[in-house]
N, C-alpha and C positions, 0 to 999 in steps of 0.2 A: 937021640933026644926027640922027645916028643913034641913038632911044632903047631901041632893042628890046637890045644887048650890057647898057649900063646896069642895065636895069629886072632882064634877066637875072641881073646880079653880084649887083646888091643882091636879089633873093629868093633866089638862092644861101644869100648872108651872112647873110640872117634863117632859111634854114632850118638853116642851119649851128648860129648860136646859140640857137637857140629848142632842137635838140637837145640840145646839150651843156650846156642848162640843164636838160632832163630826166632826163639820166641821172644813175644813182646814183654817189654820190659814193664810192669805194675809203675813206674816212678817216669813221669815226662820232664822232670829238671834233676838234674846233675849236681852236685854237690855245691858246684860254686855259684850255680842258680839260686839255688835254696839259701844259701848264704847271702846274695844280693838279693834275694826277696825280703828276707829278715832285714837285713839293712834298712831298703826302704819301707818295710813296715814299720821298722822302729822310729825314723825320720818320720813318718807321715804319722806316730801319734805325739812325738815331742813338739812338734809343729800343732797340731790339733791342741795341743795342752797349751802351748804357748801362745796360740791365738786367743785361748779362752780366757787367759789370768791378761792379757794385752784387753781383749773386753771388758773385764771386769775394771781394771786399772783406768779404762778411760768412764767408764761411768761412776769411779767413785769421783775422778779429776771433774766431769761435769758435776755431780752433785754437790759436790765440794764450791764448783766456780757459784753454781745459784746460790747456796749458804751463804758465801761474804756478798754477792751480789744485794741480798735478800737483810744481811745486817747492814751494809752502808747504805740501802733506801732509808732504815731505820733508824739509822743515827743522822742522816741529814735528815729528816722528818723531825728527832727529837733538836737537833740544832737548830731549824727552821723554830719550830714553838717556840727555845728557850728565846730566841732571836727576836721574835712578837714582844713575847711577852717582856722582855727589857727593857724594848720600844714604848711598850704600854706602861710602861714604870717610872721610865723618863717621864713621858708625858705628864702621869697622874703628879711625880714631884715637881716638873714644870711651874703645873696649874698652881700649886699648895706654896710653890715660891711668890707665884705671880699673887695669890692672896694674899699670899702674908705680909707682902710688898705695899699693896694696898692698904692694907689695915697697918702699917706701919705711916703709911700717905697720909690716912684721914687723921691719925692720933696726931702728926706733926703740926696738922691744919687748924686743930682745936685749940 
């Protein structure tokens, strides 16, 4: 038997792999790297999306608070006038009793 092709193949095969165990690897993270990178990339944009629609959420809550802010100035404004103006109603029928009282006075005195 001829062992000189043999002996050949096989130091071939071990310089082969003893090589390609030296050289540097093209990839610096490992499978379960890559997979905890994706993890926290996908955290870091749920987070990002969720801070955004949480902004958004508090500035529709603030424009929201000015709007009734902004209609009950205006309904105590329109409450305040009607208020006047009832005042001013009384009065004016006041005055038109207190005439008529009068002119009832001088017809009794005649």
């Amino acid at each position: 038997m001829n062992t000189k092709p043999i002996v050949g193949a096989l130091l071939t095969l071990a310089l082969v792999a003893s090589l390609s165990a030296c050289t540097k690897r093209d990839e610096s993270m490992g499978p379960a790297q890559k997979a905890g990178q994706a993890i926290d990339n996908a955290g870091d944009k749920v987070a990002k999306d969720l801070h955004g629609k949480l902004d958004k959420a508090k500035q529709v809550g603030t424009d929201l608070a000015k709007s009734a802010q902004d209609t009950s100035d205006k309904i105590d404004e329109a409450t305040s006038d009607a208020a006047k103006g009832l005042n001013q109603a009384t009065e004016e029928v006041g005055k038109k009793v207190e005439k008529a009282g009068e002119k009832i006075q001088e017809s009794a005195r005649k």
